[in-house]
Each structure stands twice: as C-alpha cells, then as structure tokens.
DRENLUM-399596 format. One record per atom (N, C-alpha, C, O): x, y, z. Coordinates in steps of 0.2 Angstrom, whole numbers, plus 5000, padded with zeros to 4 digits. Layout:
BEGIN
XYZ/...
end
This chain:
BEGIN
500449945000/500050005000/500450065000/500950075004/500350114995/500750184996/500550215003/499950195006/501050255006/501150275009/500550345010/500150305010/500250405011/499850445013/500350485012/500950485013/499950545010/500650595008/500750645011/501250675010/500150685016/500150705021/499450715025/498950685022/499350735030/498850755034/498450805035/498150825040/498650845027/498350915027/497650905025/497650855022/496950935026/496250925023/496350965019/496851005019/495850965013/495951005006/496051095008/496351135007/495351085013/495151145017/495851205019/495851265020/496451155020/497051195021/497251195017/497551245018/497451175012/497951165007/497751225003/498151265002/497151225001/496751284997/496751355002/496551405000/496951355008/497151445012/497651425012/497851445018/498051395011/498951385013/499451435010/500051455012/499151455004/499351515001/499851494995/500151534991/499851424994/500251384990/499751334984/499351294985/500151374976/499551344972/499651264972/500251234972/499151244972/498951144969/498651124965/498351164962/498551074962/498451034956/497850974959/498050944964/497350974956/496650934957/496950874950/497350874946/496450834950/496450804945/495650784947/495450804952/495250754939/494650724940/494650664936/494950644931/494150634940/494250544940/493350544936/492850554940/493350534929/492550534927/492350444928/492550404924/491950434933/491750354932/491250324929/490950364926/491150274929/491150254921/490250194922/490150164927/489950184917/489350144917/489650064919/490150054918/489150014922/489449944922/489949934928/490249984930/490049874929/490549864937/491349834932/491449834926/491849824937/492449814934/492249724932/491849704935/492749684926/492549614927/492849584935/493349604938/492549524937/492849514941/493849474944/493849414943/494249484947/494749474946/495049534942/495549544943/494749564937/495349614935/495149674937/494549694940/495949724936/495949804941/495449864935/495449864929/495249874938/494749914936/495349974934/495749994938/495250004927/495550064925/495550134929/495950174930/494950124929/494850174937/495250204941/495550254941/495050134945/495650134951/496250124949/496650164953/496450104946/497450104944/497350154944/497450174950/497150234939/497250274937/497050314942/497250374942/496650294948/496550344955/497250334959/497550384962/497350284959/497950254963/498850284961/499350294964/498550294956/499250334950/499250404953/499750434955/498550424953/498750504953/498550534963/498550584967/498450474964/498750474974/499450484975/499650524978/499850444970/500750414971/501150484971/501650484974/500750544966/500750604965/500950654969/500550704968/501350664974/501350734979/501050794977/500650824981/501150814970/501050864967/500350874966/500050934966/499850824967/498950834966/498750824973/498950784977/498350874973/498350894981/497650844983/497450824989/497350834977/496350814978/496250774971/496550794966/495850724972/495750684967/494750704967/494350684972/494650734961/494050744961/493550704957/493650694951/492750664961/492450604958/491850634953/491450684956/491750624948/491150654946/490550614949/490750564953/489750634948/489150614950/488750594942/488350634940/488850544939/488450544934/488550594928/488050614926/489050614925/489150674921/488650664915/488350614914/488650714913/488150714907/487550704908/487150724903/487250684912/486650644913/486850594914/486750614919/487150534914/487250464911/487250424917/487550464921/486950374920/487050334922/487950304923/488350284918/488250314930/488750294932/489050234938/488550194940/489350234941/489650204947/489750264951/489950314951/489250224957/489350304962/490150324964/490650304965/489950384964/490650414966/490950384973/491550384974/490550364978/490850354983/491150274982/491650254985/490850234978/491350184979/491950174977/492350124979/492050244970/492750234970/493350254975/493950244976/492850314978/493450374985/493550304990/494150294993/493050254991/493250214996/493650164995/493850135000/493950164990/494550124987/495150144988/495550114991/495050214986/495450264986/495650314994/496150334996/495250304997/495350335004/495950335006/496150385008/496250255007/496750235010/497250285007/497550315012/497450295002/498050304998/498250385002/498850405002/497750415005/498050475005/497850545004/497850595007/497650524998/497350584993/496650614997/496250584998/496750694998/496050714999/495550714992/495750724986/495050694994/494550664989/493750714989/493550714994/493550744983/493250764983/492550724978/492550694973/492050724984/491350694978/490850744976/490650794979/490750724969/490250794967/489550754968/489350704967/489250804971/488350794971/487850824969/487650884970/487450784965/487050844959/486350804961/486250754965/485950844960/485250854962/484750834955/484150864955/484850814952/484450784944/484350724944/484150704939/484550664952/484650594952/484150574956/483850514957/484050634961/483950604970/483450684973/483550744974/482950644975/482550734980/482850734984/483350694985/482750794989/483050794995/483250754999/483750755002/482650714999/482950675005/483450615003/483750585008/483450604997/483950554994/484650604993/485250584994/484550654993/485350704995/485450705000/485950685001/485150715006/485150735012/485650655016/486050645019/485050605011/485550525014/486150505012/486550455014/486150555006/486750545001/487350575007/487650535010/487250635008/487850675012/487850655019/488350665022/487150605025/487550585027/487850515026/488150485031/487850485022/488150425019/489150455019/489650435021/488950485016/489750525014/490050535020/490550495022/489750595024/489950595032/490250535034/490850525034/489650495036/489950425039/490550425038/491050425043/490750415031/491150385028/491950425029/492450385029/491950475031/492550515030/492750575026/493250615026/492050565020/492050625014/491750685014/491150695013/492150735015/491950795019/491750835013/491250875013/492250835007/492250875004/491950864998/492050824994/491350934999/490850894993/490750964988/490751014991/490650944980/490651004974/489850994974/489550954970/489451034979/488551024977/488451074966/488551114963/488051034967/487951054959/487151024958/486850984960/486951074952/486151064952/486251004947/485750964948/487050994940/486650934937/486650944930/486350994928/486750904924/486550914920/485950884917/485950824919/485650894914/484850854913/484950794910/485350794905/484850734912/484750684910/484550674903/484050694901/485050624900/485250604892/485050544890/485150534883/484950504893/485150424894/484550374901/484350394907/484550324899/484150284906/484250224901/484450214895/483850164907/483850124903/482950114901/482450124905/483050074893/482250084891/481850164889/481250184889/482350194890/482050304887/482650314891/483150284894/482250394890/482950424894/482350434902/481750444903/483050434905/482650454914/482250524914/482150554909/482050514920/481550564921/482050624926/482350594931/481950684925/482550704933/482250734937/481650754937/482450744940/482050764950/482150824949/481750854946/482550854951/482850924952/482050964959/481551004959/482350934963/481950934970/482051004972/481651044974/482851004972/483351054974/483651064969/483751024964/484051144970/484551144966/485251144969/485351104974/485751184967/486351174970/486351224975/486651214980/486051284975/485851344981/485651304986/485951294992/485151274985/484451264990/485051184992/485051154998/485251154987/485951114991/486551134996/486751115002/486651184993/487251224997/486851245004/487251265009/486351255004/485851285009/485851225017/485851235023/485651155013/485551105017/486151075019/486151035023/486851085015/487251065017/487851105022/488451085024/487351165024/487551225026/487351215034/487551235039/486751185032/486351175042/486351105043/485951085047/486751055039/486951005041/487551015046/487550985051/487951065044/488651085048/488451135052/488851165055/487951145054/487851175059/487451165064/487351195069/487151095063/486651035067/486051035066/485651085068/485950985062/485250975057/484850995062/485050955067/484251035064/483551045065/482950975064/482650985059/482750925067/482350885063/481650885068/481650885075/481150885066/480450855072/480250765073/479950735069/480450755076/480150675077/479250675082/478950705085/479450615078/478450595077/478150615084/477550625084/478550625089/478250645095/477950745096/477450785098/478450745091/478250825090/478750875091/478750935088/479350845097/479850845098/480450875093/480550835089/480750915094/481350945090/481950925092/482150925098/482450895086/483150855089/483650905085/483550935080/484150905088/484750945085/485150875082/485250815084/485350895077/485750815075/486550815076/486750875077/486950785076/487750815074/487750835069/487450835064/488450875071/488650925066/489050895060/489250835061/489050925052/489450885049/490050935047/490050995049/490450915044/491050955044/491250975037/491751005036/490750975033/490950975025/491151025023/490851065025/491651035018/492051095014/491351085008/491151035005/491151125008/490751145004/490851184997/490951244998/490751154990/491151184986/490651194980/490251154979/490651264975/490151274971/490351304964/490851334964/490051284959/490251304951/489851374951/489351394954/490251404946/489851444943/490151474935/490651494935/489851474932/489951484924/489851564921/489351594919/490551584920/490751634917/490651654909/490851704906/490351604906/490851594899/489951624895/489851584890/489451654896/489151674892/489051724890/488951774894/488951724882/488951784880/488651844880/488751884876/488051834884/487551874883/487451944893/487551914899/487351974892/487352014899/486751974902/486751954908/486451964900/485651944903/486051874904/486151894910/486251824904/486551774905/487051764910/486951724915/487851834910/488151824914/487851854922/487951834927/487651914919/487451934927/487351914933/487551924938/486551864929/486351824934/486651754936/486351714940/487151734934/487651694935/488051704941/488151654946/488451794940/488851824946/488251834952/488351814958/487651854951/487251884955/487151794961/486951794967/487251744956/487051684961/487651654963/487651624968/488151664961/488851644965/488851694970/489251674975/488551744972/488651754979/488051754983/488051784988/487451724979/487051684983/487251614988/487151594993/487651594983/487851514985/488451534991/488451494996/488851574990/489251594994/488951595000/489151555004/488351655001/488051675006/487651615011/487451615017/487551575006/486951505007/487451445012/487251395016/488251485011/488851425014/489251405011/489751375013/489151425003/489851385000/490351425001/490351495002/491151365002/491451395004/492351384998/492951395001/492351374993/492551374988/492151354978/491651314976/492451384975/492451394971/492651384964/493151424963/492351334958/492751304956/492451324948/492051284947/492551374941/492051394937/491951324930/492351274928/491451344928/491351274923/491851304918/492151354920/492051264911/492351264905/492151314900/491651324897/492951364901/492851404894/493751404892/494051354895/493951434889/494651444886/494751534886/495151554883/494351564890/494551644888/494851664898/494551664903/495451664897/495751704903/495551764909/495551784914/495351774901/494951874907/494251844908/494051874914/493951814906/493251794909/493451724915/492951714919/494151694916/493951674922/494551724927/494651704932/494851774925/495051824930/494551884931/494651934935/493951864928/493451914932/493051884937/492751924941/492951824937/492651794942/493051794950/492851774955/493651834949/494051854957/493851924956/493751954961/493951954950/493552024952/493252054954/493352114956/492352014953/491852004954/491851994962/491452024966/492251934962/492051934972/492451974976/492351984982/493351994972/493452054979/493052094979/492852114985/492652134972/492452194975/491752194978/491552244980/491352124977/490852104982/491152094990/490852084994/491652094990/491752054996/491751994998/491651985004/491651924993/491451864994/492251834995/492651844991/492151805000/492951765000/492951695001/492651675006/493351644996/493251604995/493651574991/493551584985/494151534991/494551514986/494151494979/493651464978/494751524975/494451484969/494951454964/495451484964/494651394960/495051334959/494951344951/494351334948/495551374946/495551354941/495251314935/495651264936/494851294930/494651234929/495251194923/495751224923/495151154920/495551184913/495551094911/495851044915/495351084906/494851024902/495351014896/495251054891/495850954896/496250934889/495850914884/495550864885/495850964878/495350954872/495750894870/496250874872/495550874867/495450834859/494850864855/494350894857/495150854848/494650884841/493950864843/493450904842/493850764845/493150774845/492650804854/492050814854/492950804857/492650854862/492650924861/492050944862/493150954859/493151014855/492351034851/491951084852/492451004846/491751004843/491150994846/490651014843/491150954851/490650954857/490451004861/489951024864/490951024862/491051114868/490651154860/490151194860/490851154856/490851204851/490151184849/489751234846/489951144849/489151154846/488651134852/488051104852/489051174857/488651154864/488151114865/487551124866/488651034865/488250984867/488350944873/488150894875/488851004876/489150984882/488751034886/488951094883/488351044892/488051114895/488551134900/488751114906/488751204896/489051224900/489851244900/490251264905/489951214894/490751194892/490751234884/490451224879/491251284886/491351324878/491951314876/492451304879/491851324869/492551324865/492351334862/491951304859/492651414858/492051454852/492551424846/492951374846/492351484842/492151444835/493151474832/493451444828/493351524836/493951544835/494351484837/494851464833/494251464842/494851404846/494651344844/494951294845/494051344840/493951264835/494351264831/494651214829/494351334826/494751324819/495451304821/495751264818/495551334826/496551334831/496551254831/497051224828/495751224834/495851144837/496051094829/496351044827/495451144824/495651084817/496251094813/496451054808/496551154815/497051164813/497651104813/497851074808/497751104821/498251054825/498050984826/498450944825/497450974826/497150904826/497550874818/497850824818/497550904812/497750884807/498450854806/498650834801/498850874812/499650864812/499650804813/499150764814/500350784812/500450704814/500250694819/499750654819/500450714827/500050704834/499450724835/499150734840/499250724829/498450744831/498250794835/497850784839/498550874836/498450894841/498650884848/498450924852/499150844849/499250824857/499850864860/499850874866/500350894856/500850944859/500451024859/500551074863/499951034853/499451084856/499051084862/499051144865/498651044863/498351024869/498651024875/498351044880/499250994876/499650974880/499651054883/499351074887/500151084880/500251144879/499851204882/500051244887/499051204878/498651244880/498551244888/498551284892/498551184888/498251164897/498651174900/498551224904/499251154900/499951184908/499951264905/500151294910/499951314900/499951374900/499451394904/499551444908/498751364903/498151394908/498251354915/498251394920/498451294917/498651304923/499251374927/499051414932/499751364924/500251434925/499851494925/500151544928/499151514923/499051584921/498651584928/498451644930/498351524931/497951514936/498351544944/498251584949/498851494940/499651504947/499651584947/499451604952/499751614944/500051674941/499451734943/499651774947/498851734942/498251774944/497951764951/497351784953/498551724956/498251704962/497651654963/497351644968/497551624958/496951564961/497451514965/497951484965/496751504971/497351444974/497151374972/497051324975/497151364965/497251274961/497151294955/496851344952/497351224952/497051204946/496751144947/497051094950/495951144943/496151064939/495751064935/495251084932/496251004935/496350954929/496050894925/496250834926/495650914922/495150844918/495550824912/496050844909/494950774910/495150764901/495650734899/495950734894/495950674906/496550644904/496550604906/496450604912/496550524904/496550454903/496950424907/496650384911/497750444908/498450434912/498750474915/498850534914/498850434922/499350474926/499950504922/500150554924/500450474916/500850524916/500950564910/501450584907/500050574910/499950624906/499750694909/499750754907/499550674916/499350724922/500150764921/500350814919/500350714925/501250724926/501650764921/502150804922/501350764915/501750784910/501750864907/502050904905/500850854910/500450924911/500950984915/501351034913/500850954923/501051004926/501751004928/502051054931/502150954925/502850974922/503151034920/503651074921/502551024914/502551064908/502451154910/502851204908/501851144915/501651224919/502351224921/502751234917/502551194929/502951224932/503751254929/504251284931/503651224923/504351254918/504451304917/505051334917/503651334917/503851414912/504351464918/504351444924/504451504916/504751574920/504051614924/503551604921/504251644929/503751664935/503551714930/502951724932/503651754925/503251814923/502851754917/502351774914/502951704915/502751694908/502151694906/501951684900/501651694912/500951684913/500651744909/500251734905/500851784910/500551844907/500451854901/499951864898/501051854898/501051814889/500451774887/499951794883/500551714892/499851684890/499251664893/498851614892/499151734896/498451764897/498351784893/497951754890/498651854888/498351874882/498251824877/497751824874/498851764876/498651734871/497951684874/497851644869/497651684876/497351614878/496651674879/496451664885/496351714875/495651724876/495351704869/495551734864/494951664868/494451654864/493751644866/493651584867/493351684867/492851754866/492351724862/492551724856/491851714862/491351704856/491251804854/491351854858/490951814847/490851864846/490351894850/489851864852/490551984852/490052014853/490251984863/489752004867/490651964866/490351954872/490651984876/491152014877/490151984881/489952044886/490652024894/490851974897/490652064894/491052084902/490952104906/490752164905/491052084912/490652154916/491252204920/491152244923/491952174918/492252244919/492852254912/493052214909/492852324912/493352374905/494052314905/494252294910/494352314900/494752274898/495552314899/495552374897/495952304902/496452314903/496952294900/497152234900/497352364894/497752374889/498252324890/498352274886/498652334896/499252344898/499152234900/499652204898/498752214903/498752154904/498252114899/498152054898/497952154897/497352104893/496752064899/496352014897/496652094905/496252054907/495852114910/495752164906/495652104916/494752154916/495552194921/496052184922/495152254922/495152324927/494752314931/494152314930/495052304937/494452284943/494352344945/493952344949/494452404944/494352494944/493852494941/493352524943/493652464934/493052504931/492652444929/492752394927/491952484930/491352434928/491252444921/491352494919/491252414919/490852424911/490652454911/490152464915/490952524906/490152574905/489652574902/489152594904/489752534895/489052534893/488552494897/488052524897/488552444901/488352434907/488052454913/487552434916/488352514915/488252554919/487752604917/487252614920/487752634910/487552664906/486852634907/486452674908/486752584906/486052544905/485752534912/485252504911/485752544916/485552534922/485152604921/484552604923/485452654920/485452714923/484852744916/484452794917/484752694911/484452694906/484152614901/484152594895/483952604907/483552514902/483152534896/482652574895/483552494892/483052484886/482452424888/482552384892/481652444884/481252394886/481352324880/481252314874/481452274886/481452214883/480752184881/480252204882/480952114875/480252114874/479652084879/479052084879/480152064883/479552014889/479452064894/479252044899/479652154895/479052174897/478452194892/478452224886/477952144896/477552134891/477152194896/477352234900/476352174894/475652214895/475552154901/475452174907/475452104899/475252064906/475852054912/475652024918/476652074911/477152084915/476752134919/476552124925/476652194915/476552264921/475952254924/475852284930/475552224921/474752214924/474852174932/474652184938/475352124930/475452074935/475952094942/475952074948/476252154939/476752194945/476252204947/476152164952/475752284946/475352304949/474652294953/474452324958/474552234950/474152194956/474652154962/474352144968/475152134961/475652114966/475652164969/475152194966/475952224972/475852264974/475552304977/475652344982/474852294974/474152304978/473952254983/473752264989/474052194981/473652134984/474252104989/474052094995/474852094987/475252044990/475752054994/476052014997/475952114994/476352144998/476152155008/475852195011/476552115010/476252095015/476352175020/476852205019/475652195023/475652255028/475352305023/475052355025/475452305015/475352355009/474552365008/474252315008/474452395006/473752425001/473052355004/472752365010/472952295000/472352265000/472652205006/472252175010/473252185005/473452125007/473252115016/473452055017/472952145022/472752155029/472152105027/471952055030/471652155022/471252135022/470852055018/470352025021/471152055012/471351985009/471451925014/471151875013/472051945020/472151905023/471851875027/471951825028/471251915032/470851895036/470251885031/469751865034/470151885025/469551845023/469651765021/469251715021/470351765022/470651685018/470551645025/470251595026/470751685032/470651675037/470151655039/470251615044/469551675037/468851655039/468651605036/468351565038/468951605029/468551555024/468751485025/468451435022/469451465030/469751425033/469151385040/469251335043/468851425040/468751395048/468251345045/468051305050/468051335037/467751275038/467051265037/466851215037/466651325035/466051315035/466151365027/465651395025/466451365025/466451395017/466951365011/467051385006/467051295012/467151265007/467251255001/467751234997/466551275001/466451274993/466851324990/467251314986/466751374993/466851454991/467751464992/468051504988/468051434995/468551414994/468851374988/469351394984/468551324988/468651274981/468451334975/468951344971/468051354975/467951404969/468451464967/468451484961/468751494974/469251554972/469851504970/470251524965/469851434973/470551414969/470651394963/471151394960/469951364960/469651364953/469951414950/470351404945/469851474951/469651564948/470651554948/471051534943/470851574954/471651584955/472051534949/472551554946/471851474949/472451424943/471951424938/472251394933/471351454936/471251444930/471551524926/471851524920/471551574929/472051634928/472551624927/472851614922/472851614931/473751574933/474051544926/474551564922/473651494925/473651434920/473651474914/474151464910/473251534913/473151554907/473651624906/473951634900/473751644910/474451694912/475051684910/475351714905/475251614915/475951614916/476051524916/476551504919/475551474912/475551404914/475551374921/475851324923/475251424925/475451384931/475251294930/474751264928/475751274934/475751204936/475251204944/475451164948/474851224946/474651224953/475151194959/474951144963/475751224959/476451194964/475951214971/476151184976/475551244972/475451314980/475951324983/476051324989/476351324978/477251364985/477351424978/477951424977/477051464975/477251494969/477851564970/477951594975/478251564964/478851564964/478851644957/479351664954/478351664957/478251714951/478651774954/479151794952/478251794960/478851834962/479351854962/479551914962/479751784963/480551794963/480651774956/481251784954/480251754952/480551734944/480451804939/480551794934/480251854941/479851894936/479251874933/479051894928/478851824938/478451824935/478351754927/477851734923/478851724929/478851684923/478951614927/479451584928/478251584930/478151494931/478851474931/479151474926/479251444937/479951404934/479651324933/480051284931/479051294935/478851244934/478651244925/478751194921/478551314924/478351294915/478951344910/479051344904/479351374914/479751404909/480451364910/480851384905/480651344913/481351314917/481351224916/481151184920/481651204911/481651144911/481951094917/481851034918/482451144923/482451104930/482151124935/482251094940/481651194933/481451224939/481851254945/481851244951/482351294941/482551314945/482351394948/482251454945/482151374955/482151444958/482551474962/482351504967/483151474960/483751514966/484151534962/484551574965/484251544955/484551564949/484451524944/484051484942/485151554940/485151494931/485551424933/485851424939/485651394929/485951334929/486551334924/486551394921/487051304923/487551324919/487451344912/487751384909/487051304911/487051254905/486751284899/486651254894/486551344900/486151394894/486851394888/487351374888/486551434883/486851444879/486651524874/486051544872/487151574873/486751624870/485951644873/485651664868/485551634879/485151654879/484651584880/484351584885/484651534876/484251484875/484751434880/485351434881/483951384883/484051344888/484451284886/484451274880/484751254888/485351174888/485151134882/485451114877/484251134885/484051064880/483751094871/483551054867/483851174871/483851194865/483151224864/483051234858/482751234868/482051224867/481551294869/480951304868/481951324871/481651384873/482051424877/482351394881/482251504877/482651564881/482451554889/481951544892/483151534893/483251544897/482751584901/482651644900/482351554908/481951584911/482351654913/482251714910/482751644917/483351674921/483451734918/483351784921/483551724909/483851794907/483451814905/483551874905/482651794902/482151834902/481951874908/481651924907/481951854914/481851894922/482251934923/482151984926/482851904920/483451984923/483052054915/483052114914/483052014913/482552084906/482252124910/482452184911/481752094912/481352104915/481152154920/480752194920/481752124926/481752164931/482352224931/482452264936/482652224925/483252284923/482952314921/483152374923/482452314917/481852384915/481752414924/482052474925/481552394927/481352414933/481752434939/481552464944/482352414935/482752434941/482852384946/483152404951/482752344945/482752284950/483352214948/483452154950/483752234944/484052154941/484652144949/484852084951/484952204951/485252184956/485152134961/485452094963/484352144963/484152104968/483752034966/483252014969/483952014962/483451964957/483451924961/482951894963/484451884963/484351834966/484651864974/485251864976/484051874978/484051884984/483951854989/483651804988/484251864994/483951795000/484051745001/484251714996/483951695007/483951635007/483851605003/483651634998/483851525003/483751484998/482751474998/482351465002/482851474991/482151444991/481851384992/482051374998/481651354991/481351274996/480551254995/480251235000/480351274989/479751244989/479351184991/479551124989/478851194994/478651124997/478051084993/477451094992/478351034992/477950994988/477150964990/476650934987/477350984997/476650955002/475951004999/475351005001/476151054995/475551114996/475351084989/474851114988/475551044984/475651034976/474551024978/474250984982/474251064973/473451064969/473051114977/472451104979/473551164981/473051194986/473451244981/473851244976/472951304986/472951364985/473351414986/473351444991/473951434980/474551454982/474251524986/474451534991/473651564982/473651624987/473451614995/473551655000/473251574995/472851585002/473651545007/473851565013/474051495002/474551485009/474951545007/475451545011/475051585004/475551655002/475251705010/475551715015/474451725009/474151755014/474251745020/474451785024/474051665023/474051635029/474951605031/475051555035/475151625028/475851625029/476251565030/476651565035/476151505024/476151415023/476551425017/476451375014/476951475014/477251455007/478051475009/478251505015/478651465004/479351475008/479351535008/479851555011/478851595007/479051665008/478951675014/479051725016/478751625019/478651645028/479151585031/479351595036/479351515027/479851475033/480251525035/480351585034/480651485038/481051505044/481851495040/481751445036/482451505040/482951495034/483451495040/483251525045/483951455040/484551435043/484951495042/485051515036/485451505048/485851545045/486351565041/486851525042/486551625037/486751615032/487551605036/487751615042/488151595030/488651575032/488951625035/488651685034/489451635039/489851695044/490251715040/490551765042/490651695032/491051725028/490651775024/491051815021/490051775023/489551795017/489251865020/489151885025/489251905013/489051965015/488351975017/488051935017/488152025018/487352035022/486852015017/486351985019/487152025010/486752025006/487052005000/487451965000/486852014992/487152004989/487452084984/487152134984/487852084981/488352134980/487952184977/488052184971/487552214978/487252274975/487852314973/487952334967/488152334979/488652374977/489152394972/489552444972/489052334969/489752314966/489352344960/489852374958/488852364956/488852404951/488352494953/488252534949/
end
C-alpha cells in the first residue's frame, strides 16, 4: 500500500497560500470484470502516488448518464491518502435522497463535497430518465450548510432533535463563459447567493478565455465574497472540442475561433496532442500566476499524462503567465464583460465597471418580455400581496375566515378562479408554493426545464435553455426586472425550498395565511458571506 502523503484536509491546502493541482476521476457505466483492476482505480491510485495533486475529484453521473457511484470509487481510494472530493448533483435524487446521500458520505470520512444542480438527463435504461431536480445546487448548498451546523429535525412525537454536526468543505460552480449580459449577470448575481447560502469554495465550469475566468475573482473581491477559487482547465481533443463548440456539452465552451485553432492542430501527425498538451499547463500557469489557489485538471486517461501536464506548467518562468493570458482568450463574438478590459494585461480592470453597462442601468431599454400582462401582474402584486401593503390586511383575514370550515365550497371556487387565471397567464402547474415573484413572474415549473428557483443553471447557451428548446427563464427575468430597476436583487435571500406538500392547494391563500417558503424560517446564512448580495458592486 502507498504510503499517505500528508495529513493536510483540502480545506487547508486551498488557504495555505500555495497553488495545487486537482485531477478528476469521470466513472464509468457497468461494474469492473471480476478478478481484473478496474481502469479506474489504477488510474485513482496513479494520481494518489502524485505529491504534486493535492485532491482527486469524483464525478456524479456526468452528462446525465448513468454511472458507478462516486463514493465507491473514494472508498478504494481513501486509503491511499489523497483528499477526495465527491460531486453531488440534484437531477438523480430529492432531498431526502441528497440529504441520505451526504450523510452516507459523512459516515464515511468524505467531507468534501462539489453540490451541483446537474445536467439534465440523456440516457436511462428503456428511454431516457425522468429527473428530479427537487433541489437545486443553492437550495443544496443551503442544506448542506445546516447540516454543519446541526440538522434541526421534528420526530413523530412532535419533539425537535438537533442532530450532529457535519463537517463538509462545501464547494460550488459557477459559469462565466456566456455571452450574453442577461445570461452572465445572473450567473455572478447567484455565485454570491451560494456563497451566502455556505459555499465555501469555488470551482467555474469550462471556457478557454482567461479574462472571463480572471473576472470571476474580480467579481468577488469587489463583492466581498471570500472563498477560494479553483481554476478549471479540460484537455481538448478535436472530438470534444466539437462537442463544447456545438454546445452539446452544458455548459462547456469552446468558440468557433479555438475550434478552427483545434482543426487546425488535430490535422498534424499528433493529432493535436503537443497543442493540447500545451494549452492546458499554459492555463494552469496563468491560474498560478492570477492567484487562484488550484487548478484542475480533467480530460486525461493517464497518470503520466497528468504528470506531463504539470511538468510542463511548472517550467515556464514566473512572469510567463502573462504572455499567456493574452494569448489564451477565445471569446465568442459580441461577448459581454462586466468589467473594461485592461490594455496593459489584457484582462478585466477591477477599477472599472463596464460602462455601457452601467449606462444601462441608469437607462434600460424595454425588453420584449415586458410585456402588457408583466406590468398588469406587477401592479396587482403590489396592491394585493405585499404583506402590511394596500389590500393584502384585508385579503388575509377573509382567507382566514374562509378556513374555519363552513365555506368550502367558496374556497374550492376561488382556487378554481386563482389556477384557471394562473394557468392562462403564466402556465401555472398548481405547485401552491408559487415562485412568480421571485421569477419575474415567469412559472419555473413551465418555463425552466429544472425548475430552478434560486437562479440559472450552467448550462444555457446564448440565451436559449441546455435542451435547446426555449430562452432561458433566468435571462428573460433579469429583462425584465432591469427595466425596473430591480436586476440587482433578482437573486436575493435565502434559499428557496418549495414544498411539495402544498402541490393542487391554494398558492394564494398559503402565500396569505403564511404556509408558502415566503414565511419558513431559513437557517443561517454562512459567517463568511456578506449581508446580502453585492448590489454594490455595480
């Protein structure tokens, strides 16, 4: 058995002030044959022997696809030394299958978990699955935030138990690489939700442009959010390449400029592998070089092709990163930044916001989704549902009487009136936990293919949803609420947590009588995390 290569938790290695090298271990459909080593594990076992990789990270199912759970490979791998990261995605499992998931991991020694909402399922057997998306990755980040701080539970007696504390390094994505402002904002605006919610590092999905991932430290000093963050950096090959490029990967870009680069070099006798090779230890270097405390490192088969990688980084000369930061932006056309571009390094100016940006705040153009029934639907929220406000005292004590049980019918009939409006409005699904509010108004049960209410999901594209099928709920709300002056606070507040128990009641009457997530009670938010979310920052 190898030896353990030290007793550091990730959790220090990542504030120690010293950059490190991740690898990621993607696992695979089907068990090992019996008597032979599973490729797997060799190659987990390879990159433990490693001093140089600080954390060996397990995927959950990637792509959608059906895999081998991640924890059976860490449990192999335990021994060896390596601190071991499991990713946990919310498209497989409800809550309370996450909730069993993380303390299964507990138990077990695995603290250190990457909460992620998930990419929509691809694949099952006999169709493609069906996905849960219960929770997303906030509203994960959320429960795995008051797991570490001693689960709350009620037992059947009625009785409230505090549970043990758990200890997890709680870790969150967040995806810079889109080109549209409606798309990124609300992306920055939910990474310091999730921060807020507990997460307590930072790891961004897949792009190839350097200034879009040196603005995401930009973004959080001048929020205040603190939290290490972990370079990404994914070895192409041509035919992945072409899959980031025709975004069939959510979430993973590779424009159409670093494709031509990719088919260019694919054509050589190595088929691209000294360019790839290349690419990747230059973007680790540029990671080291702009303070991030890690990189890693996917997309590679063999340990000593890991090795070969970050050889290759630690070669260059201490300034050489800079060089190839200018070199290594590829940009789709037209795309948005949220801070002024800086001459002198080619990466953002954390001094200046974008002006045309700023500009736009100070003067929104009208989008087309403010529509005639958007403003109709403000203005009676405002009259009606603002709690303490205009009609909403009075509304409340009628909902109140009409409960006590001799009115019935008259109940059944206003909820009739409420979801056959609703329905015709905005599709409502009749959830009774509704979510219009905090969406602009747009159903996440009919406009969001995961229903997400805590923000977007990675995995948009130019505006249009992962599965290709319709504009991004998310970026039509920030339209929306940028008309209004409201895009800053879009994603506000605790996590959301819709409750399944209210599904075919009456969302107005539990919104009134105070039975929807706008009245639970919220755990609190993390002690690194700022009051709020960065309004400031623009």
């Amino acid at each position: 058995m190898l030896e353990p290569k030290n007793n550091l938790t990730l959790r220090e290695k990542l504030t120690a002030g010293r950059f490190i090298y991740g690898a990621e271990l993607v696992t695979s459909r089907g068990m090992p044959e019996p008597d032979q080593p599973s490729k797997l594990v060799e190659l987990g076992e390879a990159l433990a022997s490693d001093s140089r990789i600080g954390w060996v990270s397990i995927t959950d199912n990637p792509g959608g696809n059906p895999m081998i759970p991640a924890d059976w490979v860490a449990n192999i791998l335990k021994p060896r030394g390596t601190q071991l990261v499991i990713h946990l995605t919310c498209k497989d499992l409800n809550r309370n299958g996450l909730e069993s998931a993380a303390w299964r991991y507990a138990a077990q020694g695995f603290d250190n978990i990457l909460a992620l909402t998930g990419d929509y399922p691809v694949a099952g057997f006999r169709g493609q699955a069906l996905p849960v998306f219960d929770l997303d990755s906030v509203s994960l980040v959320s429960l795995l935030q008051a797991m570490n701080q001693g689960l709350e539970v009620s037992r059947p007696n009625g009785k409230t138990e505090r549970l043990p504390k758990s200890n997890f390094f709680i870790g969150c994505a967040v995806s810079p690489f889109k080109r549209q402002e409606r798309e990124l904002m609300p992306q920055y605006f939910k990474l310091a939700r999730k921060i807020q919610c507990g997460a307590q590092w930072v790891v961004p999905q897949l792009g190839y442009d350097m200034r879009k991932f040196h603005e995401i430290k930009l973004f959080m000093d001048w929020a205040h959010l603190s939290a290490p963050v972990i370079g990404n950096v994914y070895v192409l090959n041509k035919t992945v390449a072409r899959m980031f490029n025709q975004n069939k990967i959510p979430g993973c870009v590779v424009s159409d400029e670093l494709y031509a680069q990719v088919e260019k070099y694919a054509a050589g006798p190595d088929k691209g592998k000294a360019f790839f090779t290349e690419l990747a230890a230059k973007q680790l270097a540029v990671f080291k070089g702009m303070g991030f405390a890690a990189g890693y490192l996917g997309g590679v088969h063999k340990a000593e092709n890991f090795a070969q990688i970050i050889d290759l980084a630690e070669s260059y000369g201490a300034d050489d990163w800079k060089q190839f930061a200018k070199e290594i932006q590829y940009p789709k056309s037209d795309e948005f930044y949220l801070f002024e571009r800086d001459e002198q390094t080619g990466l953002g100016d954390g001094t200046r916001v974008n002006a045309a940006y700023l500009k736009s705040l100070e003067e929104p153009a009208k989008a087309a989704d403010v529509t005639l029934n958007y403003r109709f639907t403000r203005l009676v929220h405002g009259l009606a549902f603002n709690p303490g406000k205009k009609l909403f005292p009075a509304i409340q004590q009628t909902y109140a009487r009409l409960e006590k049980g001799e009115h019935l019918k008259t109940l059944r009939a206003m909820h009739g009136l409420e979801h056959a409006s609703k329905a015709l409005m905005f599709g409502c699904h009749d959830c009774g936990d509704c979510s219009l509010p905090d969406t602009g108004y747009l159903c996440p049960r009919a406009s969001c293919s995961k229903n997400e209410r805590n923000g977007p999901c990675g995995g948009s594209s130019d505006g249009r949803c992962e599965l290709h099928d319709k504009d991004c709920l998310w970026a039509r709300a920030y339209d929306r609420l940028k008309f209004y002056g409201e895009s800053r606070e879009m994603i506000d507040g605790p996590a959301v947590f819709p409750n399944p128990a209210l599904g075919g009641s009456s969302a107005w009457a539990n919104n009134f009588l105070g039975r929807d997530h706008h009245h639970v009670a919220q755990p609190a938010a993390a002690a690194t995390a700022p009051a709020s979310p960065p309004k400031a920052v623009v």
